[in-house]
DOKEKOL-147565 format. One line per 3 residues: number of its first residue (from 1); their letters; for each residue x, y, z of C-alpha. Coordinates in Angstrom, 1 decimal, decimal comma. Example, Ala and Ser with C-alpha at 12.3 -4.5 7.8 and 13.67 -1.06 7.14 Angstrom:
! residues 2
1) AS) 12,3:-4,5:7,8 | 13,7:-1,1:7,1;
//
This chain:
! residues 272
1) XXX) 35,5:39,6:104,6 | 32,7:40,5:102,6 | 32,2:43,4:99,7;
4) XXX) 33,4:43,7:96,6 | 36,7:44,1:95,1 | 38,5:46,9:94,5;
7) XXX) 41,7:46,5:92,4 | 44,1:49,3:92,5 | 47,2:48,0:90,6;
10) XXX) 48,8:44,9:88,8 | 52,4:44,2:90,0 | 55,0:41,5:89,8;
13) XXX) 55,4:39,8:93,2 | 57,3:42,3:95,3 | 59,1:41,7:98,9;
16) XXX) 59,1:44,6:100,8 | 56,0:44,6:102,4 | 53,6:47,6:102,4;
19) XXX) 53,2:49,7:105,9 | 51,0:48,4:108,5 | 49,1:51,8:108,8;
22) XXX) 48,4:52,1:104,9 | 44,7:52,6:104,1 | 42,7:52,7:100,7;
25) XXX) 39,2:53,5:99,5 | 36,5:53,0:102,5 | 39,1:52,6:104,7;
28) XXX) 40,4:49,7:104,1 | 43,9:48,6:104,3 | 45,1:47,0:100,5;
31) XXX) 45,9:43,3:100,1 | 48,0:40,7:98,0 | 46,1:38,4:95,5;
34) XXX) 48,5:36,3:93,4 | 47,8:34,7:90,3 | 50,6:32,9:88,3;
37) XXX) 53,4:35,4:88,0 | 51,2:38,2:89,0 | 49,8:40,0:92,0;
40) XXX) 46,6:42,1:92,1 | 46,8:44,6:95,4 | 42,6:44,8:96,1;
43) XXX) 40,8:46,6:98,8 | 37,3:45,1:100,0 | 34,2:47,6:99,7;
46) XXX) 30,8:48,2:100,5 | 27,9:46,9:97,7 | 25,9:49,7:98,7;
49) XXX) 29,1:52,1:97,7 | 30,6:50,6:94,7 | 27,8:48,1:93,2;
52) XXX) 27,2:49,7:89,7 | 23,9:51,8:90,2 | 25,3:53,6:93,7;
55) XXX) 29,2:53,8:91,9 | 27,4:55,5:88,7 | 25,6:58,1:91,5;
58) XXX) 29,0:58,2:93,4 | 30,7:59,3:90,4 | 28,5:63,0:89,7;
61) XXX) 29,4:63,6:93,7 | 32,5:65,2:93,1 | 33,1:65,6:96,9;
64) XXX) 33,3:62,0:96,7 | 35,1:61,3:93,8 | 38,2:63,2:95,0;
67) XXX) 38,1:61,0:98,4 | 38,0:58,3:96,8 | 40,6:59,3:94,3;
70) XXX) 42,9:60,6:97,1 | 42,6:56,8:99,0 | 43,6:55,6:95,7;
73) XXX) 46,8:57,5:94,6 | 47,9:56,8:97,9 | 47,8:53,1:97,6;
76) XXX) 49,5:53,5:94,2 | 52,1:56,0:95,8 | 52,8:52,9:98,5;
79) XXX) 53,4:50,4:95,6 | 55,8:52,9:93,3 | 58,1:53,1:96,5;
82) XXX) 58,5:49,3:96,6 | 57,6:48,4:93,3 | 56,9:49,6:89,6;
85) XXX) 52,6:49,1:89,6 | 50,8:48,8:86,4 | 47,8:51,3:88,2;
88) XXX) 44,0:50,6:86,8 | 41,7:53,3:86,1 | 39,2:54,6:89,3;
91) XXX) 36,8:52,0:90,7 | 38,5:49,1:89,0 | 35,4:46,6:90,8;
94) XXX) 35,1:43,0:90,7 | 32,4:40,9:92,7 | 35,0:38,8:94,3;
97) XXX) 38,6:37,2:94,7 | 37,5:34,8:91,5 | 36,3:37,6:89,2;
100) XXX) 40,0:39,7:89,5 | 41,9:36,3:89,1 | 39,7:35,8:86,1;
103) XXX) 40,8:39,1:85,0 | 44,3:38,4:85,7 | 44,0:35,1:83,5;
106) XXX) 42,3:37,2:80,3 | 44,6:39,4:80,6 | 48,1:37,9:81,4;
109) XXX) 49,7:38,1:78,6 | 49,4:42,0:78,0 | 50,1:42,6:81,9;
112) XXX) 53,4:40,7:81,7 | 54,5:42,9:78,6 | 53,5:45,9:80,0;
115) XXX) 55,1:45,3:83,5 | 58,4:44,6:81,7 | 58,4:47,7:79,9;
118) XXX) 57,9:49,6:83,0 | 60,0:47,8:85,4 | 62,4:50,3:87,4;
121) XXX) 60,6:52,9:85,9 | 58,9:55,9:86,9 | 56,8:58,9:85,4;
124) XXX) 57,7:62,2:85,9 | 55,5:65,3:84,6 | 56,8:68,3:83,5;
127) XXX) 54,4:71,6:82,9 | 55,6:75,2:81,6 | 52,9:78,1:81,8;
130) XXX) 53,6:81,2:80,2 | 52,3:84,4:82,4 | 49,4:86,2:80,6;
133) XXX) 50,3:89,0:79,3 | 47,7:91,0:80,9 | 49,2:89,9:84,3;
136) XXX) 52,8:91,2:83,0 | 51,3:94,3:82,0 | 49,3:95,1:85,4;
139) XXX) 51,9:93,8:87,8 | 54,5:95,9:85,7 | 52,0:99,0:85,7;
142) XXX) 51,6:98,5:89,7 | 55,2:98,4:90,5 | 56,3:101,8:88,4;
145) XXX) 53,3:103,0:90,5 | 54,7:101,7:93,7 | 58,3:102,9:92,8;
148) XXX) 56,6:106,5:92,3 | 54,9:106,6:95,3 | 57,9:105,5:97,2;
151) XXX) 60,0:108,3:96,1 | 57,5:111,0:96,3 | 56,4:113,0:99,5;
154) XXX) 53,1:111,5:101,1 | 51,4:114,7:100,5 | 52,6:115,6:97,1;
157) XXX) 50,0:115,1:94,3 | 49,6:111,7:92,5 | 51,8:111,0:89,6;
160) XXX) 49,6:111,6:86,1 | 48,1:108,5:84,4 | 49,9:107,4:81,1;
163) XXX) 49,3:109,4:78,2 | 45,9:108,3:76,2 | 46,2:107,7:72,3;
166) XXX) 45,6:111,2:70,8 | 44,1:109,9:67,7 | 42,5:107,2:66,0;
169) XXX) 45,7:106,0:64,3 | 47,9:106,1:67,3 | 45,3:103,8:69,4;
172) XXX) 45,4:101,3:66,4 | 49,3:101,7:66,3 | 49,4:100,7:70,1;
175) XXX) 46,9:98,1:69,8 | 48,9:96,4:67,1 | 52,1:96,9:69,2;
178) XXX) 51,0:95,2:72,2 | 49,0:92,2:69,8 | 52,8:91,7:67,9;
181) XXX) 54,4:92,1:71,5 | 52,2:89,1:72,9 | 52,8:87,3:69,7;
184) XXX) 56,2:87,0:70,4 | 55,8:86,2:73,8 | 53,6:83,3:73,0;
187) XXX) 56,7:82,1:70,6 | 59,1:83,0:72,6 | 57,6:80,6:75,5;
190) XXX) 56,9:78,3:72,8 | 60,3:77,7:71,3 | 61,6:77,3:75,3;
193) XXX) 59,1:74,4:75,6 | 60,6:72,9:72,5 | 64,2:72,9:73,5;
196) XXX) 63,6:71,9:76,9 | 61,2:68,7:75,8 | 64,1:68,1:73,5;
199) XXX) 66,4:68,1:76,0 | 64,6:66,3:78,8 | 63,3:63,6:76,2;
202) XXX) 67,0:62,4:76,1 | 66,9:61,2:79,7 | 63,4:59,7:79,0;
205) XXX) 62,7:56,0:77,3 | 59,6:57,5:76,4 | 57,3:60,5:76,3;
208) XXX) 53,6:61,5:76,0 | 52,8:65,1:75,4 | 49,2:65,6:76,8;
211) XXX) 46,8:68,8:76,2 | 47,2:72,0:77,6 | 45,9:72,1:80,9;
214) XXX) 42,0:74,4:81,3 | 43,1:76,8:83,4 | 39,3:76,8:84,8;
217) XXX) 39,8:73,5:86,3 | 43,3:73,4:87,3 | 43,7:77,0:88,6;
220) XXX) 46,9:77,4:87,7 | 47,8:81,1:86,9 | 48,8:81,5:83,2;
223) XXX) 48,7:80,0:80,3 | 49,7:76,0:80,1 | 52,2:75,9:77,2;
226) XXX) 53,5:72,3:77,8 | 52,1:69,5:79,3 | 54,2:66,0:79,5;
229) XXX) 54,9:62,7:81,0 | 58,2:60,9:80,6 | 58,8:57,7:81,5;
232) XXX) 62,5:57,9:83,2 | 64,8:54,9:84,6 | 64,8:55,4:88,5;
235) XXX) 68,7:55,4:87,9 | 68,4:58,7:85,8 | 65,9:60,3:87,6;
238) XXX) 68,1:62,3:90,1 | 69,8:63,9:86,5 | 66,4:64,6:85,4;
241) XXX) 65,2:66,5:88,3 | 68,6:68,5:88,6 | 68,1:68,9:84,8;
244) XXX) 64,6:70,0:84,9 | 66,0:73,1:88,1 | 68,1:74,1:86,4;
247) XXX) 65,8:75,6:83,8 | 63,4:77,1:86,3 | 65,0:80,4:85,8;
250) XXX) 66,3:80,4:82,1 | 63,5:82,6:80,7 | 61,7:85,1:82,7;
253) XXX) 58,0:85,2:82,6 | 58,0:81,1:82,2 | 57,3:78,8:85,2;
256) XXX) 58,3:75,7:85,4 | 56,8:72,9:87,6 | 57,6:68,9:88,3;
259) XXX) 55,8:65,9:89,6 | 56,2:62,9:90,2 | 58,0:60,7:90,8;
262) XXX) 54,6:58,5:89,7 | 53,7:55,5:88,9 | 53,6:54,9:85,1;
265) XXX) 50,0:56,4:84,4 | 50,9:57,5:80,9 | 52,7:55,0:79,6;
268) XXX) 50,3:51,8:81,4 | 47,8:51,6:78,6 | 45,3:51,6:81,0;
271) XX) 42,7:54,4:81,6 | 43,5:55,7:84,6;
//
């Protein structure tokens, strides 16, 4: 088949075989390509797609980009049920069969070590976002509001707004109130993601903290307070995710979310 290649992971040779029905970028279902102790899983794909002046065009469609990104992880997710993959980045592109073997050659040596290291392995991601205090105030406000309402006659007056500060030293005392108030809510949600990376780093054999989350981009509600990968034994991952529950609810106002389980992005080495 013609096209270029499109590598999606470096493995050690694995048995099970991959499903039938599995497709990658452009369609195209993944194959094998062994070199020495190694295996390359490659798709084939179009020159006028992904040669390097309609890739770098590709790349600023963002429509696109998540396609192709979404054909991708699911090729990885295939490989980190039979195998633990060493993943490349995005539109990983060779001109042929020769060029990845090439690769594979160059780059043995580091591939081997790596693959070792993350051999029955896989990454789990742990977040913790801290509701914004705004939020707490208006969806407190709304439910006193609500409760009022509720045990009021329909057609008795409205309950009176709070009370406004009836000086310019009481609005400063209430403004500095509230600022200490959300300072100890940011510590407080702080210190919880602390203890619990401290806790959940002892099932781990290693751990990358990564930046907080833009809310802008993610549109997660609140604020992302921790952001980490840990790199877990398959054996001790059932612990971990019973671990990582039962924290959900230990501090109100604190959500708790898990991923995985992934293939070792954070802890490949490659840019992914």
């Amino acid at each position: 088949m013609s096209g270029l290649r499109y590598v999606y992971a470096v493995c050690r040779p694995f048995g099970t075989p991959l499903s039938a029905q599995l497709t990658g970028v452009a369609g195209v279902p993944p194959k094998q390509l062994t070199h020495h102790g190694l295996v390359a899983v490659v798709g084939h794909v179009p020159e006028e797609d992904f040669a390097e002046r309609p890739l770098r065009a590709h790349l600023e469609d963002l429509d696109w980009l998540s396609a192709t990104a979404r054909a991708h992880q699911n090729v990885i997710d295939a490989l980190t049920v039979v195998t633990s993959p060493l993943p490349l980045r995005l539109a990983t592109v060779f001109l042929d069969d020769s060029g990845v073997r090439t690769m594979m050659e160059q780059r043995e040596d580091a591939f081997l070590r790596t693959l070792d290291r993350l051999d029955g392995r896989v990454e789990w991601g742990v977040k913790v976002y801290a509701e914004s205090p705004e939020a707490s105030e208006s969806t407190e406000s709304r439910e006193a509001s609500e409760t009022t309402e509720s045990s009021e006659n329909p057609d008795s007056r409205p309950a009176p707004s709070p009370a406004k500060p009836v000086s310019g030293r009481d609005y400063l005392r209430q403004r500095r109130g509230q600022h200490r108030a959300h300072e100890e809510k940011w510590e407080r949600a702080e210190e919880f993601s602390r203890r619990l990376h401290e806790t959940l780093s002892g099932y781990a054999e290693e751990t990358r903290i990564h930046a907080p989350q833009n809310a802008a981009l993610s549109h997660a509600p609140g604020r992302n307070v921790l952001n980490a990968a840990y790199l877990v034994p398959r054996s001790e991952s059932e612990a971990f995710v019973e671990l990582v529950d039962r924290t959900k609810d230990d501090s109100p106002g604190l959500r708790v979310e898990l991923t995985g389980p992934w293939a070792a992005y954070s802890f490949s080495g490659e840019d992914s």
